[in-house]
N, C-alpha and C positions, 0 to 999 in steps of 0.2 A: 629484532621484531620483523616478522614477515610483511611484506609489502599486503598492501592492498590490491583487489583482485578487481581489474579492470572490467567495467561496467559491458556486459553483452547487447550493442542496441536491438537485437532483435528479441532478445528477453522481455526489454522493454515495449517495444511494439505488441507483443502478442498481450503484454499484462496490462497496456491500453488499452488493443482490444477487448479483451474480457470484461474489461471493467465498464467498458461502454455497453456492453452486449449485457451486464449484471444489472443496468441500471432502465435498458431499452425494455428487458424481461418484466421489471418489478415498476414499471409504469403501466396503469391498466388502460385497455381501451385506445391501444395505439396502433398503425399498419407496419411500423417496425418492426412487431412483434412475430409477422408472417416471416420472415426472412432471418431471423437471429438462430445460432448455431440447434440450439434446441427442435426446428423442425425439419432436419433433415439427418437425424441420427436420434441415438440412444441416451448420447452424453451431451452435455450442456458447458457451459463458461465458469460453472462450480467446480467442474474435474478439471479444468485449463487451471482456473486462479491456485488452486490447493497444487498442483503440479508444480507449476511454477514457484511459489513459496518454496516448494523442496527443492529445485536447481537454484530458486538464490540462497536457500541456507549452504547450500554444500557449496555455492561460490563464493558469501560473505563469512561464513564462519568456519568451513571447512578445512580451509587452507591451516588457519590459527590454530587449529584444533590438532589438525594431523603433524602439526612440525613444533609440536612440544607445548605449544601455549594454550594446554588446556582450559586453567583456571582464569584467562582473561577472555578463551574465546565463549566457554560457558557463563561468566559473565558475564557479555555482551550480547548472547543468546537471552537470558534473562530479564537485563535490563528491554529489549524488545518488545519482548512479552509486557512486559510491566506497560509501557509506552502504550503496546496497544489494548492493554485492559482500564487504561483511562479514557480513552476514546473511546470505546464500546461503551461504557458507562454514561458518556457524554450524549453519547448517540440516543441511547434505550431514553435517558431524562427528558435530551431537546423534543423528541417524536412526543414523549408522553404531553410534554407541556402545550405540542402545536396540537393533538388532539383535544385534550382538555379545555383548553383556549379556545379552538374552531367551538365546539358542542355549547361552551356556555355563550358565545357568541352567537350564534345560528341557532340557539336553542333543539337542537339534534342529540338526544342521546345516545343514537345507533351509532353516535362517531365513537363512542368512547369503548365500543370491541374491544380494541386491543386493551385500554387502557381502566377497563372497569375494575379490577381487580386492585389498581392503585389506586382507586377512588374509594371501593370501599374498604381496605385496607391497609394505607401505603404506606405504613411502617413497616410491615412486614412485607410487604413488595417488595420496597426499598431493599431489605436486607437480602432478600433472596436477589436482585437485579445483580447486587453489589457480588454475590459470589455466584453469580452467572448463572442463576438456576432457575430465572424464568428472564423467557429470551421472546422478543417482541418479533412478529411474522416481518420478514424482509432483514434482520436485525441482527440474525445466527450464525455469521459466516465467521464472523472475529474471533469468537468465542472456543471455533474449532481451529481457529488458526491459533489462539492462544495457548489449548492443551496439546497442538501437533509440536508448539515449541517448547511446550513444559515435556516431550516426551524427545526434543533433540537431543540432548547429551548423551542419552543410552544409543539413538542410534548412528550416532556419528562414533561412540563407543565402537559396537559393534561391526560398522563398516573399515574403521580403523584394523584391526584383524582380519576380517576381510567384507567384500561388497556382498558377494553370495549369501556369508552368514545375517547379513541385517536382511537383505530381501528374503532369505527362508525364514529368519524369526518373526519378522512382517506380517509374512504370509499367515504362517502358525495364527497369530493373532486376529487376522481378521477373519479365518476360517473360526476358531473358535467364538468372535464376536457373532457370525453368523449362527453358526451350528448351537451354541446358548442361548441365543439373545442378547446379548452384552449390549450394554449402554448407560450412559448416564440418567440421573433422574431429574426432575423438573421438581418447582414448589415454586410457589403456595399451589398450583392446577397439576394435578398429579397426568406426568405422562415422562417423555424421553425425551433428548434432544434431538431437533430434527437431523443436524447430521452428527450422525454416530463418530465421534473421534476413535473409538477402538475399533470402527471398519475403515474408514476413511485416511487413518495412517499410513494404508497401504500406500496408494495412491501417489502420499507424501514421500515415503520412504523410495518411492521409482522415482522419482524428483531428485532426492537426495543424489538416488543412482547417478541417474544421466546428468546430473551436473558432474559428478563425478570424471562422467567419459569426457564431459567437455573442455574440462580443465586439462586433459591426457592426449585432444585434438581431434574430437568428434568420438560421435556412435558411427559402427562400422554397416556400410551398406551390403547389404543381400537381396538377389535380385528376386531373389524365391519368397523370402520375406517381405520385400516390397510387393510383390505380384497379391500375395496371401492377405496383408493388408488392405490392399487396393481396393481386392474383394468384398471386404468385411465394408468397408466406407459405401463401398456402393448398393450393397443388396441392404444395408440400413437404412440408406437414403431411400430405396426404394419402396421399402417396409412403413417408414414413417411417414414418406407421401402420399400414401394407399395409393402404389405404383404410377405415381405423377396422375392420380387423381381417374385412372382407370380401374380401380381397386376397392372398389366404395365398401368401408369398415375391417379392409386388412390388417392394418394399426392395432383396429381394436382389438383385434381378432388375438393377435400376435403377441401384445400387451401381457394378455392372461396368461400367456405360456412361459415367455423371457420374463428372466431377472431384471427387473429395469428398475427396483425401486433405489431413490434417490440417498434414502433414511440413513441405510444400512450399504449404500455404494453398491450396487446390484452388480453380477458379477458380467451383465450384457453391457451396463454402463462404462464397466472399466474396460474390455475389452474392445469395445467401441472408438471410446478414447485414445489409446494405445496404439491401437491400428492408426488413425486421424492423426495423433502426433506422428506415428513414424511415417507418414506419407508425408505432411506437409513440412516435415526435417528434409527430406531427402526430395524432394521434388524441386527444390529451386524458388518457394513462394515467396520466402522471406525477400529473399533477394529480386525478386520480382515488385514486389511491394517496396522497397528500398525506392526505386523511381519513382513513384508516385508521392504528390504532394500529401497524402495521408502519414506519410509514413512518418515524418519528424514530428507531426500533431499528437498524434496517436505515440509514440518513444517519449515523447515531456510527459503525457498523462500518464503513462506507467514507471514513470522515474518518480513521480510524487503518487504512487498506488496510494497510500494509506491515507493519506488528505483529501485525495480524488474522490477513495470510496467512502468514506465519513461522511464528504461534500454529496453525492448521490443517492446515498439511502435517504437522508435529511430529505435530497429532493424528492425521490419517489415518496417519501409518505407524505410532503406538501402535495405533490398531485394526486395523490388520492383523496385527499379534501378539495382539492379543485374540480377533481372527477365528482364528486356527488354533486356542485353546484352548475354542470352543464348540460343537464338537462334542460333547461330551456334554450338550449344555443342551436339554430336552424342547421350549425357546419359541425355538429360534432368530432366528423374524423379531422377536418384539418386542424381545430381545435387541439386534438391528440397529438397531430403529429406537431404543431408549434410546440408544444410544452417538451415533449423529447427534442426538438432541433434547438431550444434554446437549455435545457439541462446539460445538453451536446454540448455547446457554447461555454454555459459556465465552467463543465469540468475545464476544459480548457484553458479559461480565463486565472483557473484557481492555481493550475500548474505554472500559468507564462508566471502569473504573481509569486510564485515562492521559488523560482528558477530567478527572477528578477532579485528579488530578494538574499538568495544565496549566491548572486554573483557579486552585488555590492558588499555582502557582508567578507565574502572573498577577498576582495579588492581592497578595503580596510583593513582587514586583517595581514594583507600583502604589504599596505603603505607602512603601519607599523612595525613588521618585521625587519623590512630594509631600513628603519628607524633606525632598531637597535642594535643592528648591523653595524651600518657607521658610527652609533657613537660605542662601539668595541672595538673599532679598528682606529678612532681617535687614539693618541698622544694620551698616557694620565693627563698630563698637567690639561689637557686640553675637555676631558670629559667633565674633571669638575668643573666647567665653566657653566655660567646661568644658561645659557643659551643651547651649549650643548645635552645638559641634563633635562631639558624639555623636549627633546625629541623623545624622551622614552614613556610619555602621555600618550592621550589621544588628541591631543589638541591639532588643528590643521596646520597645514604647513607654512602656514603667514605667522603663527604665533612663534613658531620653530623657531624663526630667522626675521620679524617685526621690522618694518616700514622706518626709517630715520625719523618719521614723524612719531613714533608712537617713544621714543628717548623725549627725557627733559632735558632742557639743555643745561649742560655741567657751564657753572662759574671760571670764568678765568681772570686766575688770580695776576695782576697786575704785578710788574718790576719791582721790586723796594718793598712789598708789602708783605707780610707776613701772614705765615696760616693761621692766626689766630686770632686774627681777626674776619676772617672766612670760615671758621671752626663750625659756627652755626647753619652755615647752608652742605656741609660737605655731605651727610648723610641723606639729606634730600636730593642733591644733585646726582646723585649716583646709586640711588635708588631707581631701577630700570622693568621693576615686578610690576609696575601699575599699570 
């Protein structure tokens, strides 16, 4: 069996950040929201998260897949998938119930937008939630993370023959997704998903890529390429701040012309992004970011992404019912920014707690290993003994090897006296299980 493929920390930092940047975005009415990757480009922390999912597929499953162990690593591709289409499930219920709750509570019907549709129908909501085919605002990212994994095995297939051939079949696909319309359908509200799995694979499948190179010891620098991108980075920034704010409606102006939509993965979006990753690979950020006290805060919260991001959409749609109750608050924006600096907080809290967690369960799992260790390298005569056949419990280590006090005390049989007349206490005395 092929080894396990050693954890990237800087994979993890960047999939912290996005996820804190995913959660700063879908908080409304906050001054965070001036400064998150979204206003100083084309592409946003949607094209980072869906990226990243494709260098950890190609680093967690990729290896098992390319060195013969298809059938277990598409396996465990699957099981994934599964994992995270109960949480999505969980997610679309929890939001529905904390809206329906707030509105009958606060007597507010406006809150129930998102959720009118399972109020008046929610049997049939229910069934469509259940096969992902009506997807609550904030609520939609899993859903395409779900069918980019139901579409890994063909392209690790594919890359397996070669890397060229998945990103040209890729391509192929998301060109015809554009040039058709291709998309999935919604119900019971007839429309599409907002983000297109059959454009947005592309995206995934450059993921797959460049994990690919990383696992081979990096993507190779070119300074003509680096110069080309750098370009692209900066006249977006400059486009999206309507020229740092000397440019009053350039944005807008510019908007109408590029490809920017989000739906269908616009083709200014991914080029945007692309440029952005390969500058900040190759510029040294990561590694810069390494010394800063962010950077192990921000690597635990992207080592538990899937808990993280479960844990923040829940929150963002609690503060959008907090948001409609602060209207009468004198401090609104700080108001704003506490509820993001404490969502900040809990992701946080959510990751120490299952790090915590999985170190103890480690640790247990450690103690009884070396249990059963020793008693295999025990003597037979010596394993079947009471004492020794209990290490191979969970019991702690005092039961293992029990206190002198926790024995009854065995009868001694006096000179001259026979055992049978002690016949009656032997079974009790040396019964040592109590």
């Amino acid at each position: 069996m092929a080894a396990p493929a050693k954890r990237i920390d800087g994979i993890d930092f960047w999939r912290g950040f996005g996820l804190l940047t995913i959660f700063i975005d879908h908080v409304p009415e906050n001054v965070f929201q001036h400064v998150t990757q979204q206003n100083f480009g084309f592409s946003d922390a949607a094209e980072l998260f869906v990226f990243l999912s494709g260098v950890s597929v190609a680093l967690a499953y990729g290896t098992r897949f390319f060195d013969g162990e298809t059938v277990g690593a598409v396996r465990a591709v699957l099981r994934r998938a599964f994992t995270i289409y109960w949480v999505q499930i969980l997610i679309s219920l929890l939001i529905i119930a904390i809206f329906v709750g707030a509105a009958a509570l606060w007597k507010e019907n406006d809150l129930l937008e998102d959720a009118d549709v399972v109020v008046s129908n929610p049997l049939q909501t229910t069934a469509a939630i259940l096969a992902l085919l009506h997807q609550l605002e904030n609520a939609n990212i899993l859903p395409l993370y779900i069918a980019l994994l139901l579409m890994t095995p063909l392209l690790l297939a594919l890359a397996r023959r070669d890397d060229r051939l998945m990103l040209a079949a890729s391509a192929g696909i998301y060109l015809a997704a554009r040039a058709f319309s291709l998309n999935l359908p919604t119900w019971p509200v007839e429309g599409t998903w907002w983000f297109n799995p059959i454009a947005w694979q592309l995206i995934f499948a450059i993921g797959i890529f460049a994990g690919r190179r990383l696992k081979r010891g990096g993507i190779a620098y070119d300074a003509r390429l680096f110069a080309a991108c750098l370009a692209i980075v900066a006249i977006a920034a400059v486009v999206r701040t309507d020229a740092l704010g000397y440019g009053s409606g350039l944005w807008q102006d510019v908007r109408d012309v590029l490809d920017c939509g989000k739906t269908n993965l616009g083709f200014a979006r991914l080029v945007h992004f692309l440029a952005l990753a390969y500058v900040v690979y190759h510029s040294g950020l990561t590694g810069l970011m390494r010394r800063t006290r962010a950077f192990l805060p921000l690597c635990l919260i992207g080592h538990y992404g899937l808990p993280v991001f479960a844990t923040g959409t829940v929150l963002s749609a609690m503060a959008e019912l907090v948001e409609t109750r602060s209207e009468a608050l004198s401090h609104q924006v700080a108001f704003g920014a506490a509820i993001v600096l404490g969502g900040i907080l809990i992701h946080y809290l959510v990751a120490r707690g299952l790090a915590a967690w999985r170190d103890k369960s480690r640790a247990q799992q450690s103690m009884m290993n070396r249990a059963q260790a020793l008693q295999m390298a025990a003597p037979l005569s010596l394993r079947k003994s009471p004492i020794v056949s209990w290490s191979g419990t969970g019991w702690p280590v005092s039961h293992i090897r029990p206190s002198p006090k926790s024995y009854p005390r065995v009868a001694v049989v006096p000179s001259g006296q026979g055992w049978r007349d002690n016949d009656r206490h032997r079974h009790r005395s040396l019964d040592v299980s109590s």
